[in-house]
C-alpha positions as a printed Julia matrix, in Angstrom:
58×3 Matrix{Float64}:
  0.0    0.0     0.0
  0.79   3.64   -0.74
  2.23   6.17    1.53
  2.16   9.6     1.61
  5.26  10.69    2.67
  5.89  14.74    2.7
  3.44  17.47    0.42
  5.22  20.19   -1.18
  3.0   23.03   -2.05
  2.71  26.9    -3.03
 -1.16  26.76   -1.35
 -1.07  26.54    2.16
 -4.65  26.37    2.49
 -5.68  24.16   -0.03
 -3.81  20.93    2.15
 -3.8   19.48    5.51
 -3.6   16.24    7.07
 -1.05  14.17    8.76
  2.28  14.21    6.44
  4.71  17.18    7.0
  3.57  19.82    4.74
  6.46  22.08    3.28
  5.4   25.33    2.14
  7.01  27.02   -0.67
  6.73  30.74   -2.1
  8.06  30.05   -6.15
  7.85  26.96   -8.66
 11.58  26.78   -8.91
 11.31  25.92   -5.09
  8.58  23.41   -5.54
 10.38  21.71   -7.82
 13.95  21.84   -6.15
 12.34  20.87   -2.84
 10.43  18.1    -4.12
 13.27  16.53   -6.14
 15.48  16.65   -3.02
 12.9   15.42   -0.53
 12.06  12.73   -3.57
 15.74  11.51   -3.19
 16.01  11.74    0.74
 12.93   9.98    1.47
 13.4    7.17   -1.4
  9.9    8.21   -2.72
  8.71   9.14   -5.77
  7.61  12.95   -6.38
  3.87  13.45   -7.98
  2.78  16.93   -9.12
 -0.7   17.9    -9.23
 -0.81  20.48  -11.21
 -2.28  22.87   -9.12
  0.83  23.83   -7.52
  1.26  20.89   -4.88
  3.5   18.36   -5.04
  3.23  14.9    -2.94
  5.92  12.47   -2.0
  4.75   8.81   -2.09
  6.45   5.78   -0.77
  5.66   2.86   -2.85
């Protein structure tokens, strides 16, 4: 079963729940952040489109 691991996101109030939530001001962050949590956390990095990005363990 899935796992999310860490969200990555430019929307602070569009997420919540019980993963660490990073918050991030630009989409060069977004993208930098989520590739180097994506590595860290052996994950893999899935972008939403809507300016979130989640970290899933597999």
């Amino acid at each position: 079963m899935a796992q999310i691991m860490a969200i990555v996101t430019m929307e602070k109030d569009r997420v919540g729940g019980g993963a660490p939530i990073f918050v991030v001001d630009k989409e060069e962050e977004l993208q930098r952040l989520s590739f180097l949590l994506e590595k860290t956390l052996d994950a893999n990095a899935h972008d939403l489109k809507n300016g979130t990005m989640i970290l899933v363990k597999h």
